[in-house]
N, C-alpha and C positions, 0 to 999 in steps of 0.2 A: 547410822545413828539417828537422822532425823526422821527416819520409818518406826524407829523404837520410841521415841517422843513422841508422832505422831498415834499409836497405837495407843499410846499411856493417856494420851488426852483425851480420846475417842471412849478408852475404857472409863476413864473418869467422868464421862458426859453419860456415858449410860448408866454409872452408879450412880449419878444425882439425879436422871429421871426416876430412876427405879427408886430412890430415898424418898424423892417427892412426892408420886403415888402410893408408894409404902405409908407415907407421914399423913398423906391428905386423904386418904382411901374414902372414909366415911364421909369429909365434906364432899369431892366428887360426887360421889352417889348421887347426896341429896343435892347437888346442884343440878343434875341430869335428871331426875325425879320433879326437881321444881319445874324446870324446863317443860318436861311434858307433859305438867298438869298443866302448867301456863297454857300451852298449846291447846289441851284436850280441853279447856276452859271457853279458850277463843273459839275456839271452831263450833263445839257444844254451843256459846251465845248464839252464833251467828244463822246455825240452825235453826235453832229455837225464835230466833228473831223471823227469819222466814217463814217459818211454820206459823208463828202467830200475825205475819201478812197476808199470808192466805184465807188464816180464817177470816179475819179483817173483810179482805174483799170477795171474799163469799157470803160473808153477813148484809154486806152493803148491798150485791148485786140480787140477793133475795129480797131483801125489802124495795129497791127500788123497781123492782120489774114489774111489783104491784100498783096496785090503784089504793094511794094514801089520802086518807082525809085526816083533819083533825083530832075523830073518835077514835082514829089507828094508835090506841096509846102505850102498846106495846110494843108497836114498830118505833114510834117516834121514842122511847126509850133506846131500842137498839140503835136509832144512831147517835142520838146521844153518848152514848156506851162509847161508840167509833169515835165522837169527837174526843171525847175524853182518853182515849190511848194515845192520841197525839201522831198520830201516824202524820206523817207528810203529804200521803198521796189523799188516803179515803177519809180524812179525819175534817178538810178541807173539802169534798166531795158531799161529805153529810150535811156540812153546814149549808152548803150552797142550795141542797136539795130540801132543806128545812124550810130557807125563806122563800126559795122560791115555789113553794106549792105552802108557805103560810102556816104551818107548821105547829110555829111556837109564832106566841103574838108579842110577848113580855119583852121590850127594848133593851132593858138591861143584860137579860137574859140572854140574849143574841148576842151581845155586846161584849159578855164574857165570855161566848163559845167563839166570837174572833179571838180574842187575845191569847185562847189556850191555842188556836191553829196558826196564830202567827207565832207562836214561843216556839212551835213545833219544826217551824222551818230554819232549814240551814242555808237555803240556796237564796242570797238576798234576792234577785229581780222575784222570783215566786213571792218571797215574805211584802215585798214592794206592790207586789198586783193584789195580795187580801186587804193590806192596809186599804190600799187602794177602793176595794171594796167595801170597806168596812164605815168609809169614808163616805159613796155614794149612799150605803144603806142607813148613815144618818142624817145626810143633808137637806133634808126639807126638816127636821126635828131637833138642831142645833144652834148654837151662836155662832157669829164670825171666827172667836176665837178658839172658840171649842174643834171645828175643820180645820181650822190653820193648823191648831197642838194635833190632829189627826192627823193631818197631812205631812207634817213637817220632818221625817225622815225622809221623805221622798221629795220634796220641795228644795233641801239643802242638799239633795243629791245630785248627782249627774244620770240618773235615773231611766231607763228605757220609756215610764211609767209616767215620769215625771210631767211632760205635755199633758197627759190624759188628768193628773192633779191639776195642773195651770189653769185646765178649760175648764174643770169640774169647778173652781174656785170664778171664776171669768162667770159661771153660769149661775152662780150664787148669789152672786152681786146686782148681774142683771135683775134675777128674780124678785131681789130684793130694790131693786129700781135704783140701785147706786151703780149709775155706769161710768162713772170716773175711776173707782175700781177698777172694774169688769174691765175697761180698755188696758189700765197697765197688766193685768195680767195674760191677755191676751198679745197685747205687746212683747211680753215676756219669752211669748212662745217661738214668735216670730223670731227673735233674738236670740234663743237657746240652739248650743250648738249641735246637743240631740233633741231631732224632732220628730215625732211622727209625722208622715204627709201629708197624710191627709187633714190631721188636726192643725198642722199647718195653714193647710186651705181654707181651713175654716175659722180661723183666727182670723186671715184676711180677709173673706167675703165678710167676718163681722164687721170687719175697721170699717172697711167701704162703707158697709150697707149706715155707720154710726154716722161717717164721716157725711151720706147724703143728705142724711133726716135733717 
């Protein structure tokens, strides 16, 4: 008797699958269609995303292989081009290569091509080292407060980066012949529980060297 119940329940369970696929047939479909468009979507970006890194730094590694000058105004458009896709790796690579062979002269201008290559970064200590940069490439041309607002994601962080901001502020102050400054934040460094060591070292041969004069 309880193999006859058994059978009956078993047959009822395949008639309610077989009722549900029968009822749902066309949503099915389209949820296994949606599905591997989804797929064929993702994969399709993630190609194309490659493919247009490559070109990226193939564009880059042609124009830097050459000998650029200012007149090069087609080159310095292409990487322009590069900063402006935002890429992570080359997009930061152009800019570097812009100031450092003088490039573009216009502060502003520069100014805006960090902001698009730090928007571009996901991996904070990377986004920490352009500010960073971005920081050094205005500091003889700014206010006190104008570095500080520059600095100040990295200043209120715990920061790999952050000592190289300290001293870069420490060197500002001296410059500017306020070293009441320049000692607290070199102090700072000394105190910080990530240091670099060597910027370490160098925060204390400044104290000494203050502490003689």
């Amino acid at each position: 008797m309880s193999e006859d119940i058994e059978i009956i329940n078993q047959n009822t369970r395949i008639e309610k699958i077989k009722n549900f696929f029968s009822n749902n047939y066309k949503k099915l479909i389209g949820l296994i269609v949606l599905i591997l468009i989804v797929l064929f979507s993702y994969f399709g970006y993630q190609e194309y995303k490659n493919i247009e890194k490559l070109k990226i730094a193939e564009s880059y590694n042609q124009i830097t292989l050459k000998e650029i000058t200012i007149e090069s105004t087609n080159d310095i458009e292409q990487l322009v081009k590069i900063i402006k896709k935002k890429d992570p790796i080359y997009s930061a690579l152009s800019l570097y290569f812009i100031i450092e062979n003088n490039l573009v002269k216009d502060q502003k201008v520069i100014n805006n091509f960090f902001d698009l290559v730090i928007k571009s970064q996901e991996e904070k200590e990377i986004k920490n080292l352009i500010i960073y940069k971005k920081a050094m490439y205005n500091a003889d041309i700014i206010s006190e407060n104008e570095l500080l607002e520059m600095l100040n994601p990295i200043l209120k962080s715990e920061s790999v980066w952050k000592s190289h901001a300290l001293l870069l502020m420490a060197d500002f102050f001296e410059h500017n012949n306020n070293f009441l400054k320049s000692k607290d934040f070199l102090e700072e460094i000394i105190n910080s529980k990530i240091v670099n060591n060597e910027i370490r070292i160098e925060a204390e041969r400044r104290l000494k060297r203050n502490l003689s004069d």
